[in-house]
C-alpha positions in Angstrom: 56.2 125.4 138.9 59.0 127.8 137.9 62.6 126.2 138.5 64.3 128.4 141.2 67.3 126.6 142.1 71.0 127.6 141.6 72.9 124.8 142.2 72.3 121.0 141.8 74.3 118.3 143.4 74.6 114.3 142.5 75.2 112.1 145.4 74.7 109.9 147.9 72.8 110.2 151.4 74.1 108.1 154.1 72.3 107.1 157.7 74.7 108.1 160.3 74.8 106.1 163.3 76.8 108.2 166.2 78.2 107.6 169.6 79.9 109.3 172.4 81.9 106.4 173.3 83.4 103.3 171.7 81.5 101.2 169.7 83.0 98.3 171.7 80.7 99.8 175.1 78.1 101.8 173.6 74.6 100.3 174.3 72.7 103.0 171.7 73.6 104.9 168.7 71.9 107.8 167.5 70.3 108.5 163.9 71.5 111.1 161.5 72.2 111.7 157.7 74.9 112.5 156.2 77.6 111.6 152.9 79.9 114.5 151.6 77.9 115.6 149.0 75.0 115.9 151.4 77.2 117.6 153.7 77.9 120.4 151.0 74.0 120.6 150.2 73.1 121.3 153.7 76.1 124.0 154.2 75.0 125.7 150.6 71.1 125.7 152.4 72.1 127.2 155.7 73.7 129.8 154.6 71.0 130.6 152.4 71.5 129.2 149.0 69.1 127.1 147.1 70.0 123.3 145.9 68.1 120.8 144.8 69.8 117.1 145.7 70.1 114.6 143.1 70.0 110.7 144.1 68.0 107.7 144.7 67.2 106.4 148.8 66.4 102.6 149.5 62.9 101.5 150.7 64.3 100.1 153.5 63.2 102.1 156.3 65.3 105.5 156.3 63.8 106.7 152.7 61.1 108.5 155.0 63.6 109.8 157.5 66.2 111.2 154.7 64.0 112.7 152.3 62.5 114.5 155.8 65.8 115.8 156.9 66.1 117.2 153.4 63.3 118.8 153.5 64.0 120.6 156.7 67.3 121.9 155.7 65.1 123.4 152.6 66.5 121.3 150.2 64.5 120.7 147.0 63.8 117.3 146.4 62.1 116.8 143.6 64.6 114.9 141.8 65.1 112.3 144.6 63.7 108.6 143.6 63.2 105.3 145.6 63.9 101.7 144.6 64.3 98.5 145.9 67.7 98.7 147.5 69.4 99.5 150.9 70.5 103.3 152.1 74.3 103.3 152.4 75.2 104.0 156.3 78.1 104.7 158.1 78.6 104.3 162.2 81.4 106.8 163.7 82.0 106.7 167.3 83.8 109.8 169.3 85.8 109.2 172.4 89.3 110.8 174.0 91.6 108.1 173.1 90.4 107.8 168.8 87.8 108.5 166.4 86.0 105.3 165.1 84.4 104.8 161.5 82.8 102.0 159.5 81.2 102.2 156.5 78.3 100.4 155.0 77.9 100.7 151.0 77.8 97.4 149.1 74.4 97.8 146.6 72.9 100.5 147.6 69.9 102.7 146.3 72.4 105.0 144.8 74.2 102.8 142.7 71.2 102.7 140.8 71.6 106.8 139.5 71.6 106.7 135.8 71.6 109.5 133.0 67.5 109.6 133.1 67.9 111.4 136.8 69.2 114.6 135.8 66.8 116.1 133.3 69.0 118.2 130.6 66.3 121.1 130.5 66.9 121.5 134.8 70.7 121.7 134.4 70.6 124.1 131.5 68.6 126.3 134.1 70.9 126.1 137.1 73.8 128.2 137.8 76.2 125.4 138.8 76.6 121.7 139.6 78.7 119.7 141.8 79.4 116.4 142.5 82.3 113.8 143.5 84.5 110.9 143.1 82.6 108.8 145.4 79.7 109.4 143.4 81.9 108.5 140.2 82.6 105.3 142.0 79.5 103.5 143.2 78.4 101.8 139.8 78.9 102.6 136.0 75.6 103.9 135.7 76.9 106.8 138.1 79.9 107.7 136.8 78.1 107.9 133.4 75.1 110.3 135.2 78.1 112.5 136.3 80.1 113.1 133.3 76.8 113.5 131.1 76.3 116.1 133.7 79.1 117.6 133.5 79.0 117.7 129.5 75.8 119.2 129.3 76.3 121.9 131.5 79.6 123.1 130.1 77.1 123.3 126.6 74.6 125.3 128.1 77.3 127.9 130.3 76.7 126.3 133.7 79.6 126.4 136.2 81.0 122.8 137.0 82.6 121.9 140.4 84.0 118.7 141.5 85.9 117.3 144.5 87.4 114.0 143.7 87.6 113.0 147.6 89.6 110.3 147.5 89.0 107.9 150.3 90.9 104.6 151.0 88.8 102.9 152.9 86.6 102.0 149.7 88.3 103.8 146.7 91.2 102.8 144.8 93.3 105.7 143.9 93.7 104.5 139.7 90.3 104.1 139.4 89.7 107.8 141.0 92.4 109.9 139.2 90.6 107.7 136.0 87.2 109.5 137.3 88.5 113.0 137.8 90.7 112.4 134.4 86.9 112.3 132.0 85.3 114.7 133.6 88.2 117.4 134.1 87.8 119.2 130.3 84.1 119.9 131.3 85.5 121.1 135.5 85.6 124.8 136.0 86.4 124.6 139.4 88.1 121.9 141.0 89.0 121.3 144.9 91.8 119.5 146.0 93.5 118.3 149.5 97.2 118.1 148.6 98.0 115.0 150.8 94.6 113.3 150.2 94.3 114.6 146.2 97.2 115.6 144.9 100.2 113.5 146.3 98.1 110.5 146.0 96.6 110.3 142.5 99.1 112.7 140.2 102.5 112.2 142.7 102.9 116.2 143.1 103.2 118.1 146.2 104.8 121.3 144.5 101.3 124.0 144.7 102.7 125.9 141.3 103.1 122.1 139.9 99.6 121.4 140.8 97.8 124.6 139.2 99.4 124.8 135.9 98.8 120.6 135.3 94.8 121.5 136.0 95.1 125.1 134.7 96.8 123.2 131.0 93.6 121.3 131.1 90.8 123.9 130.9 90.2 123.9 134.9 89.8 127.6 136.0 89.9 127.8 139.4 91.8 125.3 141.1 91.5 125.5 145.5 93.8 122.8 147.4 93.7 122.4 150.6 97.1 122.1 152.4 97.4 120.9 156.3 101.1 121.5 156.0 100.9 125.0 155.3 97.4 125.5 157.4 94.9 127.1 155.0 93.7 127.0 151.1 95.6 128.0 148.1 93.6 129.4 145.1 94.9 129.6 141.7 92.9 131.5 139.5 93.8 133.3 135.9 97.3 133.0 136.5 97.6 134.1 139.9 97.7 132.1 143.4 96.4 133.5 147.1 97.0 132.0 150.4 94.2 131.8 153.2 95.1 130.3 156.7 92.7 127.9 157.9 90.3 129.7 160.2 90.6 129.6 164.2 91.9 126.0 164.5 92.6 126.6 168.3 89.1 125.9 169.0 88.6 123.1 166.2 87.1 119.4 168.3 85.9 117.8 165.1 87.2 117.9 161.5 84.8 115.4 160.3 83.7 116.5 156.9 85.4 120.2 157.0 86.3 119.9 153.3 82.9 119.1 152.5 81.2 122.5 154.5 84.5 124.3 152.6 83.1 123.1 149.5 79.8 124.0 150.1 80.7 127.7 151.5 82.7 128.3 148.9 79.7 127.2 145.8 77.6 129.3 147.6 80.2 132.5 147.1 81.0 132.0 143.8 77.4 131.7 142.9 76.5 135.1 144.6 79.7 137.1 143.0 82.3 136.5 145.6 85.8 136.4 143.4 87.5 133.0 143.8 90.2 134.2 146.7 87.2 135.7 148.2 84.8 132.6 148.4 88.0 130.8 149.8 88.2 133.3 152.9 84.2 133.5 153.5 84.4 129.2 153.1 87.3 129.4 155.6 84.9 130.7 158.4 82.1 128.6 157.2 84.4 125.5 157.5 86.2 126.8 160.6 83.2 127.1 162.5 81.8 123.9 162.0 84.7 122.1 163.7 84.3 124.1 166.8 81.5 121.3 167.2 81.2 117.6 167.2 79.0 116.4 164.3 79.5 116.2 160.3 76.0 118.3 159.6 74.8 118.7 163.3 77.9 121.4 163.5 77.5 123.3 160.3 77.0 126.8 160.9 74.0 129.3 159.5 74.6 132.7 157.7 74.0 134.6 160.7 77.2 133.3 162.8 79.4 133.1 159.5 78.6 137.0 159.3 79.5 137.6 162.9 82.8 135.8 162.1 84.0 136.8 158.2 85.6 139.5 157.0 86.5 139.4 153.3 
Protein backbone atom coordinates (compact mmCIF):
# COMPACT_ATOMS: atom_id res chain seq x y z
CA UNK A 1 0.00 0.00 0.00
CA UNK A 2 1.16 3.61 -0.96
CA UNK A 3 2.59 5.59 2.19
CA UNK A 4 0.18 8.48 2.80
CA UNK A 5 1.28 9.92 5.94
CA UNK A 6 2.76 13.40 6.69
CA UNK A 7 4.08 13.30 9.92
CA UNK A 8 5.49 10.47 12.10
CA UNK A 9 5.88 10.68 15.86
CA UNK A 10 8.18 8.43 18.42
CA UNK A 11 6.78 7.88 21.77
CA UNK A 12 5.22 6.48 24.37
CA UNK A 13 1.40 5.61 25.12
CA UNK A 14 0.39 5.68 28.63
CA UNK A 15 -3.07 4.11 30.39
CA UNK A 16 -4.67 6.83 32.10
CA UNK A 17 -6.41 6.11 35.13
CA UNK A 18 -8.88 9.30 36.08
CA UNK A 19 -11.01 10.40 38.91
CA UNK A 20 -13.25 13.11 39.95
CA UNK A 21 -12.25 13.07 43.41
CA UNK A 22 -9.15 12.20 45.48
CA UNK A 23 -7.50 9.27 45.10
CA UNK A 24 -7.57 8.88 48.97
CA UNK A 25 -11.88 8.38 48.53
CA UNK A 26 -12.30 7.34 45.15
CA UNK A 27 -13.76 3.78 44.88
CA UNK A 28 -13.26 3.53 40.71
CA UNK A 29 -11.03 5.10 38.24
CA UNK A 30 -11.74 5.33 34.73
CA UNK A 31 -9.51 4.04 31.67
CA UNK A 32 -8.04 6.23 29.07
CA UNK A 33 -4.69 6.72 27.08
CA UNK A 34 -2.61 9.15 26.92
CA UNK A 35 1.52 10.40 27.13
CA UNK A 36 2.48 13.84 25.46
CA UNK A 37 3.50 12.52 22.38
CA UNK A 38 0.24 10.73 22.12
CA UNK A 39 -1.40 13.72 23.05
CA UNK A 40 0.10 15.66 19.97
CA UNK A 41 -0.77 12.63 17.58
CA UNK A 42 -4.43 12.73 18.45
CA UNK A 43 -4.58 16.72 18.22
CA UNK A 44 -2.55 16.48 14.61
CA UNK A 45 -5.62 13.61 13.68
CA UNK A 46 -8.62 15.68 14.81
CA UNK A 47 -7.95 18.42 13.11
CA UNK A 48 -7.43 16.47 10.17
CA UNK A 49 -3.83 15.65 9.64
CA UNK A 50 -2.49 12.24 9.03
CA UNK A 51 0.28 10.55 11.56
CA UNK A 52 1.36 7.41 11.97
CA UNK A 53 2.52 6.65 15.81
CA UNK A 54 5.85 5.08 16.43
CA UNK A 55 6.34 2.75 19.69
CA UNK A 56 6.10 -0.53 21.19
CA UNK A 57 2.73 -1.46 23.84
CA UNK A 58 3.17 -4.26 26.58
CA UNK A 59 1.15 -7.59 26.37
CA UNK A 60 -0.12 -6.94 29.47
CA UNK A 61 -3.64 -6.39 29.01
CA UNK A 62 -4.04 -2.66 27.53
CA UNK A 63 -2.01 -3.54 24.10
CA UNK A 64 -5.66 -4.35 22.73
CA UNK A 65 -7.22 -1.19 24.26
CA UNK A 66 -4.36 1.29 23.02
CA UNK A 67 -3.75 0.19 19.71
CA UNK A 68 -7.97 0.54 19.52
CA UNK A 69 -8.05 3.98 20.69
CA UNK A 70 -5.46 4.64 18.02
CA UNK A 71 -7.18 3.41 15.59
CA UNK A 72 -10.28 5.45 16.27
CA UNK A 73 -8.55 8.66 16.37
CA UNK A 74 -7.36 7.49 12.74
CA UNK A 75 -4.03 7.09 13.61
CA UNK A 76 -1.88 4.79 11.44
CA UNK A 77 -0.48 2.13 13.26
CA UNK A 78 1.44 0.17 11.34
CA UNK A 79 4.58 0.74 12.95
CA UNK A 80 3.39 -0.12 16.54
CA UNK A 81 4.94 -3.50 17.98
CA UNK A 82 4.28 -5.64 21.13
CA UNK A 83 6.62 -7.36 23.57
CA UNK A 84 6.82 -8.87 26.75
CA UNK A 85 6.84 -5.82 29.00
CA UNK A 86 4.27 -3.63 30.98
CA UNK A 87 2.29 -0.28 29.35
CA UNK A 88 3.55 2.77 31.28
CA UNK A 89 0.44 4.34 33.22
CA UNK A 90 -0.27 7.28 35.01
CA UNK A 91 -3.38 7.87 37.63
CA UNK A 92 -4.39 11.80 37.96
CA UNK A 93 -7.20 12.63 40.14
CA UNK A 94 -9.27 16.14 39.73
CA UNK A 95 -10.88 17.72 42.74
CA UNK A 96 -11.45 21.64 44.11
CA UNK A 97 -8.82 21.76 46.68
CA UNK A 98 -5.52 20.12 44.06
CA UNK A 99 -4.79 18.19 41.10
CA UNK A 100 -3.26 14.66 41.84
CA UNK A 101 -0.70 12.68 39.63
CA UNK A 102 1.37 9.49 39.82
CA UNK A 103 3.25 8.00 37.38
CA UNK A 104 4.02 4.49 36.61
CA UNK A 105 7.14 3.92 34.09
CA UNK A 106 9.89 1.58 35.42
CA UNK A 107 10.50 -1.21 32.28
CA UNK A 108 8.11 -0.66 30.13
CA UNK A 109 7.25 -1.82 26.51
CA UNK A 110 8.66 1.36 25.25
CA UNK A 111 11.94 1.23 26.58
CA UNK A 112 12.46 -1.43 24.29
CA UNK A 113 12.21 1.23 20.84
CA UNK A 114 15.35 0.69 19.01
CA UNK A 115 16.81 2.04 15.55
CA UNK A 116 14.95 -1.16 13.59
CA UNK A 117 11.37 0.62 14.43
CA UNK A 118 11.57 3.48 12.18
CA UNK A 119 12.28 2.19 8.75
CA UNK A 120 14.69 4.90 6.89
CA UNK A 121 12.64 4.44 3.45
CA UNK A 122 9.11 5.68 5.59
CA UNK A 123 10.89 8.78 7.14
CA UNK A 124 12.41 9.73 3.83
CA UNK A 125 8.66 9.86 2.65
CA UNK A 126 7.16 11.92 5.41
CA UNK A 127 6.91 15.57 5.61
CA UNK A 128 8.03 15.86 9.30
CA UNK A 129 8.78 14.09 12.52
CA UNK A 130 8.48 14.74 16.09
CA UNK A 131 9.35 13.45 19.18
CA UNK A 132 10.57 14.31 22.88
CA UNK A 133 12.75 14.27 25.73
CA UNK A 134 10.82 11.81 27.62
CA UNK A 135 11.18 9.59 24.77
CA UNK A 136 15.07 10.41 24.81
CA UNK A 137 14.95 9.29 28.34
CA UNK A 138 13.39 5.90 28.80
CA UNK A 139 16.43 3.63 27.75
CA UNK A 140 19.53 3.96 25.46
CA UNK A 141 18.04 2.19 22.79
CA UNK A 142 15.49 5.20 22.50
CA UNK A 143 17.43 7.97 22.61
CA UNK A 144 19.55 6.25 19.93
CA UNK A 145 15.97 5.53 17.72
CA UNK A 146 15.42 9.40 18.13
CA UNK A 147 18.55 11.01 17.08
CA UNK A 148 19.05 8.29 14.10
CA UNK A 149 15.69 9.74 13.32
CA UNK A 150 16.37 12.87 13.43
CA UNK A 151 19.73 12.38 11.25
CA UNK A 152 18.13 10.78 8.57
CA UNK A 153 15.46 12.93 8.06
CA UNK A 154 17.55 16.17 8.06
CA UNK A 155 19.44 13.93 4.84
CA UNK A 156 16.45 13.26 3.09
CA UNK A 157 14.71 17.20 3.57
CA UNK A 158 12.16 16.15 6.24
CA UNK A 159 11.22 18.83 8.80
CA UNK A 160 12.34 17.87 12.41
CA UNK A 161 10.44 19.02 15.61
CA UNK A 162 11.20 18.36 19.08
CA UNK A 163 9.91 19.38 22.50
CA UNK A 164 12.32 18.49 25.17
CA UNK A 165 9.45 18.54 28.05
CA UNK A 166 11.32 18.50 30.86
CA UNK A 167 9.49 16.87 33.74
CA UNK A 168 10.85 16.53 37.38
CA UNK A 169 9.06 14.06 38.62
CA UNK A 170 11.16 11.37 36.51
CA UNK A 171 13.77 13.44 34.42
CA UNK A 172 16.86 14.92 35.54
CA UNK A 173 17.48 18.20 34.01
CA UNK A 174 21.59 17.35 32.86
CA UNK A 175 20.66 14.32 31.40
CA UNK A 176 17.70 16.32 29.31
CA UNK A 177 19.57 19.43 28.12
CA UNK A 178 22.36 16.36 27.22
CA UNK A 179 19.27 14.85 25.04
CA UNK A 180 18.13 18.04 23.31
CA UNK A 181 22.02 19.07 23.04
CA UNK A 182 22.63 15.73 20.16
CA UNK A 183 19.82 16.03 18.44
CA UNK A 184 19.61 20.05 18.14
CA UNK A 185 22.00 20.31 14.66
CA UNK A 186 19.41 17.95 13.06
CA UNK A 187 16.02 20.21 14.97
CA UNK A 188 14.26 22.66 12.64
CA UNK A 189 11.83 23.51 14.89
CA UNK A 190 12.05 23.49 18.46
CA UNK A 191 9.33 24.29 21.34
CA UNK A 192 10.18 25.49 24.46
CA UNK A 193 8.31 26.56 27.98
CA UNK A 194 10.55 29.33 29.36
CA UNK A 195 10.14 28.32 33.03
CA UNK A 196 9.90 24.55 32.48
CA UNK A 197 12.73 24.56 29.26
CA UNK A 198 14.63 27.38 29.25
CA UNK A 199 15.36 28.69 32.87
CA UNK A 200 15.85 25.09 33.87
CA UNK A 201 18.31 23.46 31.53
CA UNK A 202 20.38 26.56 29.73
CA UNK A 203 19.74 29.27 32.96
CA UNK A 204 18.21 31.97 30.51
CA UNK A 205 15.04 33.77 30.91
CA UNK A 206 15.94 36.78 28.47
CA UNK A 207 13.39 35.61 25.00
CA UNK A 208 16.13 37.48 22.54
CA UNK A 209 18.86 35.34 24.67
CA UNK A 210 16.98 32.22 24.01
CA UNK A 211 16.52 32.54 20.14
CA UNK A 212 19.82 33.56 18.98
CA UNK A 213 21.63 30.52 21.40
CA UNK A 214 19.10 27.97 19.29
CA UNK A 215 19.03 30.20 16.17
CA UNK A 216 23.51 29.98 16.45
CA UNK A 217 22.91 26.32 16.30
CA UNK A 218 20.99 25.59 13.08
CA UNK A 219 17.33 25.58 14.81
CA UNK A 220 15.01 27.63 12.57
CA UNK A 221 12.03 28.27 14.24
CA UNK A 222 12.27 28.45 17.76
CA UNK A 223 8.37 28.87 19.75
CA UNK A 224 8.56 29.24 23.77
CA UNK A 225 5.96 29.33 25.66
CA UNK A 226 5.87 32.06 28.43
CA UNK A 227 3.17 32.01 31.46
CA UNK A 228 4.69 35.29 32.58
CA UNK A 229 3.87 37.13 29.60
CA UNK A 230 0.58 34.94 28.76
CA UNK A 231 1.03 33.66 25.16
CA UNK A 232 3.90 32.19 22.64
CA UNK A 233 6.84 33.87 21.24
CA UNK A 234 8.09 32.84 17.75
CA UNK A 235 11.43 33.58 16.46
CA UNK A 236 11.81 32.83 13.03
CA UNK A 237 14.58 34.25 10.31
CA UNK A 238 15.59 36.88 12.38
CA UNK A 239 12.37 38.16 13.51
CA UNK A 240 10.23 37.49 16.86
CA UNK A 241 6.03 37.75 17.17
CA UNK A 242 4.07 37.64 20.18
CA UNK A 243 0.68 35.68 20.53
CA UNK A 244 -1.43 35.84 23.82
CA UNK A 245 -2.54 32.70 25.09
CA UNK A 246 -6.10 32.11 23.79
CA UNK A 247 -9.30 32.75 26.10
CA UNK A 248 -7.81 31.64 29.47
CA UNK A 249 -10.94 33.06 31.30
CA UNK A 250 -12.69 29.95 30.54
CA UNK A 251 -9.49 27.48 30.88
CA UNK A 252 -10.50 24.36 33.94
CA UNK A 253 -7.79 22.12 32.86
CA UNK A 254 -4.22 22.77 31.55
CA UNK A 255 -3.23 19.18 31.57
CA UNK A 256 -1.27 18.61 28.49
CA UNK A 257 -1.88 22.17 26.73
CA UNK A 258 1.66 22.29 25.40
CA UNK A 259 1.30 19.02 23.97
CA UNK A 260 -2.27 19.95 21.75
CA UNK A 261 -0.01 23.40 21.04
CA UNK A 262 2.44 21.21 19.63
CA UNK A 263 0.40 19.22 17.83
CA UNK A 264 -1.81 22.37 16.30
CA UNK A 265 1.00 23.98 15.46
CA UNK A 266 2.83 20.57 13.20
CA UNK A 267 -0.26 20.29 11.67
CA UNK A 268 -0.01 24.24 10.37
CA UNK A 269 3.32 24.17 9.35
CA UNK A 270 2.76 21.09 7.40
CA UNK A 271 -0.22 22.55 5.45
CA UNK A 272 1.69 26.14 4.62
CA UNK A 273 0.68 28.13 7.64
CA UNK A 274 3.98 30.59 8.25
CA UNK A 275 5.54 29.95 11.66
CA UNK A 276 3.69 33.17 13.52
CA UNK A 277 0.75 31.90 11.84
CA UNK A 278 0.72 28.11 13.02
CA UNK A 279 1.44 29.76 16.64
CA UNK A 280 -1.97 31.76 16.49
CA UNK A 281 -4.14 28.81 14.80
CA UNK A 282 -2.22 26.35 17.80
CA UNK A 283 -3.30 28.99 20.29
CA UNK A 284 -6.99 28.22 19.69
CA UNK A 285 -6.39 24.61 19.20
CA UNK A 286 -4.67 24.62 22.71
CA UNK A 287 -6.96 27.19 24.23
CA UNK A 288 -9.89 25.16 23.58
CA UNK A 289 -8.87 22.10 24.97
CA UNK A 290 -8.58 23.56 28.53
CA UNK A 291 -12.07 24.80 28.48
CA UNK A 292 -12.53 20.91 29.39
CA UNK A 293 -11.27 18.51 31.91
CA UNK A 294 -9.34 15.76 30.24
CA UNK A 295 -5.66 15.48 28.51
CA UNK A 296 -7.17 13.89 25.10
CA UNK A 297 -10.91 13.69 26.09
CA UNK A 298 -10.83 17.72 25.76
CA UNK A 299 -8.95 18.15 22.45
CA UNK A 300 -10.95 19.94 20.09
CA UNK A 301 -11.83 18.89 16.18
CA UNK A 302 -11.21 21.18 13.11
CA UNK A 303 -14.68 22.21 13.02
CA UNK A 304 -14.75 24.20 16.44
CA UNK A 305 -11.01 25.45 15.91
CA UNK A 306 -12.50 27.11 12.67
CA UNK A 307 -15.43 28.65 14.56
CA UNK A 308 -12.85 30.03 16.95
CA UNK A 309 -9.39 31.17 14.79
CA UNK A 310 -8.71 33.88 12.97
CA UNK A 311 -5.21 34.11 11.47
Amino acid sequence: MEQKIDIGIIGECLIELTSNGSLAESSTLNKYFGGDTVTTAVAISRLGGSCTYVTKVGNDGFSEFIISSLRKENIDTSLIKTNDEQNGMYIISYNQDKKELLYYKRKTAATKLSIEDFPEEYIKNLKLIYSTGIVQSLSASSRELVRESYKIARENEVITAYDPNYTSCFMNSADTKEFMEEIVEFTDIIFLSLKGDAVRLYDMDSIDMIMKHFWNKGVKIVVIKSHIDNGYYTGYNGEVSFTEFYNTTKAVDVTASGDVFNGGYLYAITKGYSPAEATKFASVVSGLQTQNYGAIQSIPYMKNVMENVQV
